[in-house]
N, C-alpha and C positions, 0 to 999 in steps of 0.2 A: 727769561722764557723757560718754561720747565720742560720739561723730556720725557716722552713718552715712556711709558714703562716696555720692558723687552717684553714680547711674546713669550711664551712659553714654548717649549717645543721638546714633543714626548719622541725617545726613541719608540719609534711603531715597528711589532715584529708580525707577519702575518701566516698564520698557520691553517697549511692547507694542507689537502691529500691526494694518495693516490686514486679514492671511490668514499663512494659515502659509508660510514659506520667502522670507519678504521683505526679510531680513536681520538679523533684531532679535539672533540668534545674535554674527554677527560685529561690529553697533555694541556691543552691552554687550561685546563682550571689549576692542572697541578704548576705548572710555571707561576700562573698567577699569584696563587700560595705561595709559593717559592720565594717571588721579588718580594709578595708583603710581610713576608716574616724577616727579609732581609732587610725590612725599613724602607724599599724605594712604595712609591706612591704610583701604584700601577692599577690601571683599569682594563675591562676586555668587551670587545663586543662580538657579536654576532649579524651586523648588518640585514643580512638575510635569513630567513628560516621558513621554511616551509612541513607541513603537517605540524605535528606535534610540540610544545613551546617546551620540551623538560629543557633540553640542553640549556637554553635562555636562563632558567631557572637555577641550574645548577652556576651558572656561571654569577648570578647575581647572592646566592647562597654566600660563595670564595669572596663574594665582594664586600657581604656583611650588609648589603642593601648599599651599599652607596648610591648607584644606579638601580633607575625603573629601571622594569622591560623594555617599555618602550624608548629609551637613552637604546640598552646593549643591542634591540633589536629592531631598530625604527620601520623594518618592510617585511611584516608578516601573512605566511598567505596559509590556510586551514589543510588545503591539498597538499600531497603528498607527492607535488611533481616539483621539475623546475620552474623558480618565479617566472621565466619568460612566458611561461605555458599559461601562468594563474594571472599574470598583467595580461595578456591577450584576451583571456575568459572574460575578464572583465573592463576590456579597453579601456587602459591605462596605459599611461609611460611613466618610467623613471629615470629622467637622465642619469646620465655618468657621473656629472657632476653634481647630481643632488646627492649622491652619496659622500661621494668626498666630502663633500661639506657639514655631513652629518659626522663623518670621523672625523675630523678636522678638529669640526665642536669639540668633540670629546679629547682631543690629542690636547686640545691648548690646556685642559685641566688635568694633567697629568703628567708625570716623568717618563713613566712607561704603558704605550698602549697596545695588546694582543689585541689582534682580530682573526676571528675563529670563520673559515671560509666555508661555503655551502657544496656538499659534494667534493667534486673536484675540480680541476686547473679547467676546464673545458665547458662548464657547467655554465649555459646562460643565464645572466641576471637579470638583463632586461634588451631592450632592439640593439644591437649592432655590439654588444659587448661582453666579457665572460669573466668568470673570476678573474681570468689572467690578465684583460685587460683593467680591472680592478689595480691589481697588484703593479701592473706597469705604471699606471696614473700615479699612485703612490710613491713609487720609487722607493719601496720600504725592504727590508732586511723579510725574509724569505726561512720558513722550518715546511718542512713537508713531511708529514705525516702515514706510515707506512708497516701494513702486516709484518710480521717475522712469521713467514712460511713462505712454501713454495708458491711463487709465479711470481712474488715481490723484486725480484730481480729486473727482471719486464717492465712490472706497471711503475717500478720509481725509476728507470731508463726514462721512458715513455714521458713522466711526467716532469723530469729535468727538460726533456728535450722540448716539453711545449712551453717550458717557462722561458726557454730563450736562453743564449749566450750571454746577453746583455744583463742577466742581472749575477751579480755577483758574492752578493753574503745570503749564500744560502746552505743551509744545513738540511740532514736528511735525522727521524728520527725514527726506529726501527721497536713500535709498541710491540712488544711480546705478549705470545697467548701460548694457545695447545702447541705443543712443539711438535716440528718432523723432521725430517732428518735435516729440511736445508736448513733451518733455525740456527746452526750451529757454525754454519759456513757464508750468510747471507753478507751479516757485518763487513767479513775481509772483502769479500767481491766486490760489493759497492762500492767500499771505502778506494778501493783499486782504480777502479772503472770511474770511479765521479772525480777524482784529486783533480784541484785541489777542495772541493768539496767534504767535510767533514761527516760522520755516519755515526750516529751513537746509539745503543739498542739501551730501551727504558723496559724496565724490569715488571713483569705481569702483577700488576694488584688485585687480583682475584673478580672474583664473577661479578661482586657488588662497586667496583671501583665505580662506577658511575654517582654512588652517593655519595653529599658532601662530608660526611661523617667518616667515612669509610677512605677516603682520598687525603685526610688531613689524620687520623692515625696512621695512614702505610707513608706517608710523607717519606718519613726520613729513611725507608728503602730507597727512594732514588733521588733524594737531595743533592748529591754531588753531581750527578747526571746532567739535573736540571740547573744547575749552576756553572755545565760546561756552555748549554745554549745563551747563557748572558757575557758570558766574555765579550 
């Protein structure tokens, strides 16, 4: 009798933030990079995306085309709001579980799979559920994505606290931009106040880090950085 072959089964890391446009875009591309130069066999997606498809875009760039769009971003809606807002306009559902099963797909073909979260932890994706229940169904390893300025204290509190007790490998990463004065102090705080929770500030890649060009020359600025979040 012969034997089924093992499943595959990708470490899934899911990277969310504290609001939308915090960076979580250009960390999961730069991780992404990171695992494929280091040889592992990592994919990423985007589940969700609402208005504009660059992120999607950028994130299939790092990937060399392996993945459509439609693979990294199976539930796209044109507007500029939350999906619950744009499946309502157009009475639709999207179960909970039709997602899972879409990353699912994609985990079984890969070692390692990013998934890049819409907005933040509270953000509905469709009737009765939110990124965070997302992330709970998953039961996956946790990076949360967050300004290096003032009031970032607050909003990555705020968003430990909605991820729950219950989940336990999650890391905070601290994108840096225009500095003030808390930029300097932010790191030890968190790092204080979240232990055992891990806090690592990712060094600013200029105005264009958004393009794939521009993201794979500053690489090796924060390689080591990004090699602390795969331990």
């Amino acid at each position: 009798m012969k034997r089924r072959a093992k499943r595959r089964t990708a470490r899934i890391i899911f990277v969310t933030g504290t609001d939308t446009g915090v960076g979580k875009t250009v960390f999961t591309s730069l991780l992404l990079y990171h695992l494929r130069k280091e040889n592992h066999h990592a994919l990423a997606m985007k589940p969700f995306c609402s208005g504009g498809r660059a992120d999607v875009k950028l994130l299939r760039a790092m990937l060399d085309g392996e993945l459509t769009e439609d693979e990294i971003n199976p539930f796209y809606f044109p507007e500029a709001v939350a999906p619950l807002v744009s499946l309502r306009q157009r009475r639709r559902v999207i179960p909970l579980m039709d997602v899972v099963r879409r990353i699912r797909s994609i985990a079984a073909r890969c070692d390692w799979l990013l998934i890049e979260g819409s907005g933040g932890l509270l953000v509905p994706l469709g009737e009765n559920y939110l990124v965070r229940d997302l992330i709970w169904r998953l039961n996956c390893e946790v990076i949360v994505v967050a300004r290096n300025r003032l009031g970032t204290i607050n909003h990555t509190l705020l968003a430990m606290e909605a991820l729950g007790k219950k989940m336990k490998n999650v890391r905070v990463a601290l994108v840096a931009g225009k500095k003030d004065v808390s930029s300097a102090t932010n790191q030890k705080v968190l790092g204080d106040l979240l232990a055992p929770a891990e806090v690592f500030e990712v060094e600013f890649l200029g105005e264009n880090a958004s393009k794939s060009g521009s993201l794979k020359k500053n690489y090796g600025k924060v390689k080591k950085t990004l090699a602390r979040f795969c331990s």
